[in-house]
Structures are given as C-alpha cells and as structure tokens.
C-alpha positions in Angstrom: 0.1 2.2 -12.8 -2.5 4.6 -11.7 -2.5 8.6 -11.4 -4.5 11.0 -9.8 -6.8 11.4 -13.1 -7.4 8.0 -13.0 -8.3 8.0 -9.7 -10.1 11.3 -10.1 -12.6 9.6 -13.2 -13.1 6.2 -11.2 -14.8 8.1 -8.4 -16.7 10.8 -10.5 -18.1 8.3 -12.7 -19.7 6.4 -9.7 -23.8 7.9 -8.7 -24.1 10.9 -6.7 -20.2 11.4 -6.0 -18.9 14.7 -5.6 -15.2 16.5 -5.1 -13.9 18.8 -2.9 -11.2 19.3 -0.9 -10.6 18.1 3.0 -7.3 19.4 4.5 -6.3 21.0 1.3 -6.5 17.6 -0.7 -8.3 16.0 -3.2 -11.3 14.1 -1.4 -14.2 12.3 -3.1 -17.7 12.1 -1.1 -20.7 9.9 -1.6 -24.0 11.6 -0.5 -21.5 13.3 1.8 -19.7 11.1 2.6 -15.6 10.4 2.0 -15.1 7.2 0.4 -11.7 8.2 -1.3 -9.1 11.0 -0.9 -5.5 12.3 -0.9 -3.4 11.3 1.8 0.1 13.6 1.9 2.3 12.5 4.8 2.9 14.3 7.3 6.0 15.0 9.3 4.9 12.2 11.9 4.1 10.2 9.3 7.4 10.0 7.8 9.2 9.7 10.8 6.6 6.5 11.7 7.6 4.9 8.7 11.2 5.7 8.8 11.4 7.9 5.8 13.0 11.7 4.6 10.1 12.5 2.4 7.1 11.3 0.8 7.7 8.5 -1.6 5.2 9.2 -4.0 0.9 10.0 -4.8 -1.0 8.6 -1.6 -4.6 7.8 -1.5 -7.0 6.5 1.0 -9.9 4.8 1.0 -12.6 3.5 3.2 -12.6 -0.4 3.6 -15.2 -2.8 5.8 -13.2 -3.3 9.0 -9.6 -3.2 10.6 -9.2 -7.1 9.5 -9.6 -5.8 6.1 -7.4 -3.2 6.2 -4.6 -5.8 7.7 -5.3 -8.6 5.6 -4.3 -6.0 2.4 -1.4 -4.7 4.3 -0.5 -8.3 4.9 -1.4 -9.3 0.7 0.5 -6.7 -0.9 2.8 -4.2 1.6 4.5 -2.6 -1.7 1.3 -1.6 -2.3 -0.9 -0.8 1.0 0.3 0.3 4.7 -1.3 1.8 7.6 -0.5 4.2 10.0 -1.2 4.7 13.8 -3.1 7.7 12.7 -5.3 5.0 11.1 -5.7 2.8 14.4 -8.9 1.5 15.2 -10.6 3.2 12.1 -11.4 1.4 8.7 -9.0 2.6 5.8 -6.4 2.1 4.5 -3.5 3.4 2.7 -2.4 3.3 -0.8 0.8 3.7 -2.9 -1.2 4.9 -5.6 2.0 5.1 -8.2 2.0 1.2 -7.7 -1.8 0.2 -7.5 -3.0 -2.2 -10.4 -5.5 -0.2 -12.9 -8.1 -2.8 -11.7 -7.2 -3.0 -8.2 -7.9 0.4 -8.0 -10.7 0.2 -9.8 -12.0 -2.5 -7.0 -10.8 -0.5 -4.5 -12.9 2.8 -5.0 -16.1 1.1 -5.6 -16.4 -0.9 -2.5 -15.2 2.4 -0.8 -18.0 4.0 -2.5 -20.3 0.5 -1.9 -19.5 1.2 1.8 -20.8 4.9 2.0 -23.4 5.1 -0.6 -26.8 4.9 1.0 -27.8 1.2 0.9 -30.7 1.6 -1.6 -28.3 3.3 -4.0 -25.5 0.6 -3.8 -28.1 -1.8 -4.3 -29.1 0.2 -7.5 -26.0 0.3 -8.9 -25.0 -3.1 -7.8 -28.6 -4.4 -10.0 -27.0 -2.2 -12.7 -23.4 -3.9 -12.7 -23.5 -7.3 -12.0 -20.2 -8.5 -12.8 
C-alpha cells in the first residue's frame, strides 16, 4: 500500500507542481493550485466518524464533482469517505495506508488533470497517452 513518499514522488514528478505546506501539512499545488494534500483529522472529525483517534495517513485530493466523490465513497468505503467539512465541495478523502499503488497513481493525476491549466494537461495528456 502506499506512503507519504510515494505520494510525495507521484505529484512532484507531474509539470509545474510544487510543495509546501497548508495548515501545517504536506500540500502539493499545480500552478498554484492544490490538487493533493495531507488531511489530519481533526477533533470534529473524529467525533463525525465515530472514532478515538486517527486511524492512519490521510490524503485528499481534488475530484470533478460531488457525484464523483460519492460514487468512490460508494466503490470502495475501506478506502475513500467524506466528511461534512467536505459538503458541497469536490474532494475526497483517502485512507492512504490502504490505496492501491495504481489507484493512487490514478488518483493524483486527474487531481492534477483538474487544476493544471488546460493547455498544460493537454500537453501532458499528448505526452502520455495510455
């Protein structure tokens, strides 16, 4: 399953990405703009989902829409969950001790896809085809 590093080299290896830190957490920007970051949970959090403490590495990431972000909720909960901090805005929440290697790697780039500036996703997309 995946770690931080992991996580860390997807993002870095993708065109003008940067990281920094939002919050006090790891957080991975396209042309300025967060695709991919560290998620601790806070107290509400917890108490939303019912638990004593955090239950392992967090991530989130940017997806297309709310029906997205449901429809992997729905696909694999062991994996992804939202939180009502997360109403009404398009990420999602990942279990990131317990995301595939490739999911992940599908994961970050279309969060990256979604943020990049359209002639640069294009770009890359020309680049990698598959």
């Amino acid at each position: 399953m995946a770690d931080w590093e992991q996580l860390r080299r997807l993002a870095l290896a993708l065109p003008d990405t940067s990281e920094g830190t939002s919050w006090g957490s790891a957080h991975w920007r396209v042309h300025g703009k967060g695709f991919v970051w560290e998620r601790p949970l806070r107290k509400t959090d917890l108490a939303e989902l019912g638990l004593d403490e955090q239950p392992g590495p967090i991530m989130g990431a940017r997806v297309e829409d709310e029906a997205v972000k449901l429809a992997l909720v729905e696909e694999d909960p062991a994996v992804f969950f939202t939180i009502h901090h997360f109403d009404g805005w398009s990420a999602v929440l990942a279990r990131l001790d317990r995301i595939s290697d490739r999911r992940l790697e599908e994961l970050v780039e279309e969060a990256w896809l979604l943020m990049a500036p359209p002639k640069l996703g294009r770009e890359w997309l020309e680049a990698h085809p598959d």
